[in-house]
N, C-alpha and C positions, 0 to 999 in steps of 0.2 A: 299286706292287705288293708290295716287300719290307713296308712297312710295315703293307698290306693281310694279310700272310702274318702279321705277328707278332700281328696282333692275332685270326686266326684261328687260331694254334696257342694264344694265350692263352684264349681263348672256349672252346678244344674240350679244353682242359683241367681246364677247371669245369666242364661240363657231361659227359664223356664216360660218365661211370659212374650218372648218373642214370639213364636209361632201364632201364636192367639191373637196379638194384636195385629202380627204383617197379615193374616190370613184373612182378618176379617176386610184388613186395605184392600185385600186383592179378591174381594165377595167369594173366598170359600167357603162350601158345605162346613157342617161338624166334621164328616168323614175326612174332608178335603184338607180340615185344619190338624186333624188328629194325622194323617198321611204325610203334611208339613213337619209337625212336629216329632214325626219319625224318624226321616228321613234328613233332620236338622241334629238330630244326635247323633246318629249314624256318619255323617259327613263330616261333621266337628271332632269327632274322635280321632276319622282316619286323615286329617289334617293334621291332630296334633302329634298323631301316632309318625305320620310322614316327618315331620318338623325333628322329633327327636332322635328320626333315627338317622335321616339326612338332612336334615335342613341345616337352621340353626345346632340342633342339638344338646338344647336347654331347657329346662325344664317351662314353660312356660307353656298353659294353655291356650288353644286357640277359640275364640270364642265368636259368635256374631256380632259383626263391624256393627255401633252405635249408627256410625256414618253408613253404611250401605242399609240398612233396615230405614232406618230414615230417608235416604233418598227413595227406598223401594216405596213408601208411604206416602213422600211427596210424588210419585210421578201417577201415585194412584189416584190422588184427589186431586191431580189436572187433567187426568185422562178423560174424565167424563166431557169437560169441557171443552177437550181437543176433539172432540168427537172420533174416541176411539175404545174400540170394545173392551172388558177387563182383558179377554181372553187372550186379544192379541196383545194387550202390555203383558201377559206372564210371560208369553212366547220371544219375544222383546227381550225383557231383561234378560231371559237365557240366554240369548246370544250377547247380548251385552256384557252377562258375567264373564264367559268365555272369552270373547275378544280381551277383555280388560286384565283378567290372568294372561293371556297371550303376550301382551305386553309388557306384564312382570315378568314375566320369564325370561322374554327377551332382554329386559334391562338387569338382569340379575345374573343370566350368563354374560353377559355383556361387561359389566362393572359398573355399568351407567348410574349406580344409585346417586352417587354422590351428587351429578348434575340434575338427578330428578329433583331429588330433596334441594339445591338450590331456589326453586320455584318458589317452595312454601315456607315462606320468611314468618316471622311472627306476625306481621300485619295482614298477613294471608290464611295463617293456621287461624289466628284469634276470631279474624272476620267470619270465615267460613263456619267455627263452632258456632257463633252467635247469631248468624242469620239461620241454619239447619235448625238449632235446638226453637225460633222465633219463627220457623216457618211450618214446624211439626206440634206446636203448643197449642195450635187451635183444635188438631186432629185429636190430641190426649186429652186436655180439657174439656170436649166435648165426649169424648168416652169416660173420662170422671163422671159426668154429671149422666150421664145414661141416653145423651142425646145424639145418639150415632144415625147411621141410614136406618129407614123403617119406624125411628122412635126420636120425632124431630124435637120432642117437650122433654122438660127438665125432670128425673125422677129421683123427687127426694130419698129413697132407698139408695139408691147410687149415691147421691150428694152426702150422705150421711155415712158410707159402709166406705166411698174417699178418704173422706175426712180422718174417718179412725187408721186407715191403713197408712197414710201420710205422716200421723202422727206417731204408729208405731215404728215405720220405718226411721223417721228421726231420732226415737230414742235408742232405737239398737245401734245408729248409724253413730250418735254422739254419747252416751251416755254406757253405752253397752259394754263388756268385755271385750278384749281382742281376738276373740273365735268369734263372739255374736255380731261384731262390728263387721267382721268377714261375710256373714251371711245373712245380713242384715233385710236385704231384698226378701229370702227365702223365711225369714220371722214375719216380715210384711204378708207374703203372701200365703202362709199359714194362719196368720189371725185375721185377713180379709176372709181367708176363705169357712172361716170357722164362723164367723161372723155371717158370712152369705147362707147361712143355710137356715138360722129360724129366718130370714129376710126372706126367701124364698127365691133367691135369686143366684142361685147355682144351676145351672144349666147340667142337667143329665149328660155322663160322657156316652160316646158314638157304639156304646158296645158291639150291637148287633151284627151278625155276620163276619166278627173277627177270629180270626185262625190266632195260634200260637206264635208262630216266627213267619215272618212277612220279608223278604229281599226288599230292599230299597228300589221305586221304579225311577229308572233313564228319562228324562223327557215327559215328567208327571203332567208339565200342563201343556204338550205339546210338541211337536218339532221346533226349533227356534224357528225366529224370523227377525227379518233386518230393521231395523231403523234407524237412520242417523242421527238423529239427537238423542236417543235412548244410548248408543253407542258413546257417543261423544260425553254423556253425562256418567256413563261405567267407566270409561278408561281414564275422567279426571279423578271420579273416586277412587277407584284404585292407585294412584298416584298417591292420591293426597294421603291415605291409609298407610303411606309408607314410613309417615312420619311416628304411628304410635306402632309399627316393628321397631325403626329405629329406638325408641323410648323405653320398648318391652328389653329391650335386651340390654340396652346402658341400665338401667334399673337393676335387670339380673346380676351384671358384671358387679354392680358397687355391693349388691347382698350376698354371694359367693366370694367379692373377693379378687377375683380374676378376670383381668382384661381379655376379649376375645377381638381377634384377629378378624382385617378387612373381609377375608376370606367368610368370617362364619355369616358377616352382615349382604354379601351374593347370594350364599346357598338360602339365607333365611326368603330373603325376597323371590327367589325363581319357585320355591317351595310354597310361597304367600302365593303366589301365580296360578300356581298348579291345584292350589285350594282351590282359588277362584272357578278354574277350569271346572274342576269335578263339583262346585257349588251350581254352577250352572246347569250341567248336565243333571247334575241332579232335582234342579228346579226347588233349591233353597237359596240361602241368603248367604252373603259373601262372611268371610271369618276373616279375623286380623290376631295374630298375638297379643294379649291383656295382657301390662304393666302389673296387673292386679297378682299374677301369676309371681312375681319378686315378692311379692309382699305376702302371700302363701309361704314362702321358703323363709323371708325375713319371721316368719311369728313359729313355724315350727321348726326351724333349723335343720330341715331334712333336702335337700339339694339333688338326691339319687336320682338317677332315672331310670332304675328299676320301678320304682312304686307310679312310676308317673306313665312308664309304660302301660304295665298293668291297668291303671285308669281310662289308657283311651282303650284300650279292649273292652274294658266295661262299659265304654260307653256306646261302641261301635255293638253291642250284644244289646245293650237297650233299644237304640235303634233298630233292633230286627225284629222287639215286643209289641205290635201292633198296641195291646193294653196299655202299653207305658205311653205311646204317643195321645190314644184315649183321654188318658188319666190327666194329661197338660192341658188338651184341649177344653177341658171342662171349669178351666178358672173361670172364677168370675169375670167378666170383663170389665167392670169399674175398677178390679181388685186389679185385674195388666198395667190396666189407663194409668191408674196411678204410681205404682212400682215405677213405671218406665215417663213419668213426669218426675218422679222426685231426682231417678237417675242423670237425668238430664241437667239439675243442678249443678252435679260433676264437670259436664261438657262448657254451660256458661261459664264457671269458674276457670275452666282450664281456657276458655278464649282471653278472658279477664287479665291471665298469670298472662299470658302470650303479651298481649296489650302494655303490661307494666315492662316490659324487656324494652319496648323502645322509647327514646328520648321524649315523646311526644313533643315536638315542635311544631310548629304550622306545616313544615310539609307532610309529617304523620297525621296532623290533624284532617288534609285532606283526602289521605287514601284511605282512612281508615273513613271516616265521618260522610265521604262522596260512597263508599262501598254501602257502609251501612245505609243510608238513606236510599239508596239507590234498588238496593236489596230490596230491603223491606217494602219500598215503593212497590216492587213487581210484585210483591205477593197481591196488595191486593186490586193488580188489576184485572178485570173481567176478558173472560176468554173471549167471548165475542170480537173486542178488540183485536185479535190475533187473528181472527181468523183469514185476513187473506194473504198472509204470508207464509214462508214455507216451513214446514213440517220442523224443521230444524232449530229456526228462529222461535218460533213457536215455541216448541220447548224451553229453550235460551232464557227470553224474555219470560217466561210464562211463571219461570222457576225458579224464586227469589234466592235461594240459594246459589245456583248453580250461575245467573247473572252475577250476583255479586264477586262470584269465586273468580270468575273470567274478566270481571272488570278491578279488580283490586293485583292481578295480577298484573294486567295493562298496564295501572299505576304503577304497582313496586316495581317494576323491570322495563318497563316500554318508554312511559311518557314522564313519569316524576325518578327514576332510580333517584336511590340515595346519595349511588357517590360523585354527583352533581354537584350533591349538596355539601358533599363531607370531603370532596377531594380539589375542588376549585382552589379553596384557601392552603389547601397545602403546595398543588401546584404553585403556587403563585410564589409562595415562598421558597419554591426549589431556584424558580427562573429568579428569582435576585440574588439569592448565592451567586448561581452559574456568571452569572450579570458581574459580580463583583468580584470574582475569581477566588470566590471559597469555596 
């Protein structure tokens, strides 16, 4: 059970501020966000509960995708602009998480990973972190400082209750022990929130009218419904998400010790799928296996997956506490903003590390340097601009990530591939052997 506790204070320290912040992207109530954040523990549980008893079957939590919460975030502050209601992008992404598990699954019984994961070469994974974590800085930056919807001015109570929280998160993140250093988000947002209350800026949780145990609801924001660029931009995330399964589990293999078979990297992906599936219908946010999950096992050397079992039970029982979902919804929100801008640090550097793997030559210099420019261009162009093209394109264009991801891909595999670059001169040298009869 102790071990079963540390891995739920570890789980509920990545995920704790999610709910708060996606909810407020997608204009939920209190009730709405505390129902979110139910129904997000409840589903991450039975994720990781699924994963260890078939999936992979490693001890590794599943947690919500950095990358799917941010596109969820991104497609919410183009929607006004696209001229589309919040209500039907929640109904949207539902079918979208759906489809896009639909295609994990497919590709996991299939064996297809290894050609997915072709796709996302380092100039692709690097790109991609860097334009997501540069197209979601304005949306946290302005919830740091207190300037969200409703409250367009700067409130130095925010700027200042930021501030401290950024700094404590830093010191647990550098300075701290290696348990504190683990939970370093969850020290952040215990001394933001300890802090928010003579500031007066903790928001009352949702109590009223809440029962004891509450079932998770099917279709919280709706029946899905279709769109194809909402589609199209879930089944590239989903793809690309395959890269940190694949990561989560070479991480496991080098901290246990033991290599796991082609076999366990199918069942882990058709399982990541099946997440997907029931994140949708459940009308939360997509989950991915956390690397972070090795490094759990590398500092307490406990590897069992009894205790880990145990844990997603506990979490899938949290999830049925209406109070417990309450009690998330009521962080501060400068105290979220910030958590989840310092985290993002993680994500630039991890584009950074991608970045140093390739030779940077001038032909990297252009797929990288045409994506990024390109990228960041769409953000900030004005939806009016969009507006008389199709619904698709629109999105495409509109969403500087998700352009950049589709045009850096065109590069590394369509119009610049690299073994152009890298295989001309070997050719060449094959054909004067053959030429001279060596």
């Amino acid at each position: 059970m102790v071990y079963a506790l540390q891995w739920l204070v570890f789980t509920l320290a990545n995920l704790a501020v999610v709910p708060l912040v996606l909810g407020r992207a997608l204009q939920l109530d209190a009730a709405g966000i505390a129902s979110l954040a139910q129904r997000t523990l409840f589903f991450t549980g039975l994720a990781s509960l699924l994963q260890i008893l078939f999936g992979h079957r490693l001890p590794i939590m599943e947690s919500p995708s950095g990358m799917w919460w941010g596109v969820f975030i991104t497609l919410a502050a183009l929607a006004p602009g696209l001229g589309q209601s919040m209500a039907l992008l929640r109904t949207d992404l539902e079918m979208g998480l759906i489809l896009a598990g639909v295609v994990l699954v497919l590709i996991g019984s299939s064996r297809l990973i290894g050609s997915a994961l072709k796709l996302f070469t380092p100039p692709v994974t690097g790109s991609v972190l860097i334009l997501l974590s540069l197209q979601l800085s304005g949306t946290l930056v302005k919830g740091m400082l207190g300037a969200g919807p409703g409250s367009p001015d700067v409130d130095l109570r925010a700027m200042f209750l930021s501030a401290v929280v950024v700094a404590v998160v830093f010191w647990a993140s550098l300075k701290g022990r290696p348990f504190v250093r683990s939970v370093a988000v969850l020290v952040g947002i215990a001394a933001g929130w300890l802090l928010a209350l003579p500031l007066q800026m903790a928001p009352p949780a949702p109590w009223a009218g809440m029962g004891l145990i509450q079932w998770p609801s099917l279709f919280a924001w709706g029946r899905p419904t279709f769109d194809a660029g909402i589609v199209v931009t879930c089944v590239l995330t989903g793809l690309l998400v395959l890269s940190n399964l694949v990561a989560s589990v070479l991480a496991m293999e080098r901290t246990i010790g033991r290599e796991a078979s082609r076999r366990v990297y199918d069942r882990g992906v058709a399982f990541n799928g099946l997440a997907d599936i029931l994140a949708g219908a459940g009308a939360t946010v997509g989950v991915v296996p956390v690397s972070a999950g090795a490094a759990m096992v590398g500092m307490t050397r406990v590897a069992s997956r009894l205790p880990f079992m145990v844990f997603t039970v506990l979490m899938m029982i949290l999830g049925l506490l209406p109070p417990v979902g309450a009690f998330l919804s009521s962080i501060p929100v400068p105290v979220g903003y910030s958590v989840l801008l310092v985290s993002f640090c993680q994500m630039v550097g991890f584009g950074l590390r991608d970045y140093l793997r390739l030779k940077l030559d001038n032909r990297d210099f252009y797929v990288v340097g045409f994506t990024l420019l390109f990228g960041t261009g769409a953000m900030f162009m004005p939806p009016a601009a969009l507006a008389g093209l199709p619904a698709l394109f629109r999105y495409i264009l509109g969403n500087g990530f998700i352009a950049g991801m589709l045009i850096c891909i065109l590069l590394e595999h369509v119009f610049l591939p690299a073994r152009r670059f890298a295989a001309r001169p070997a050719e060449s040298s094959a054909e004067k052997k053959a030429a001279s009869g060596n």
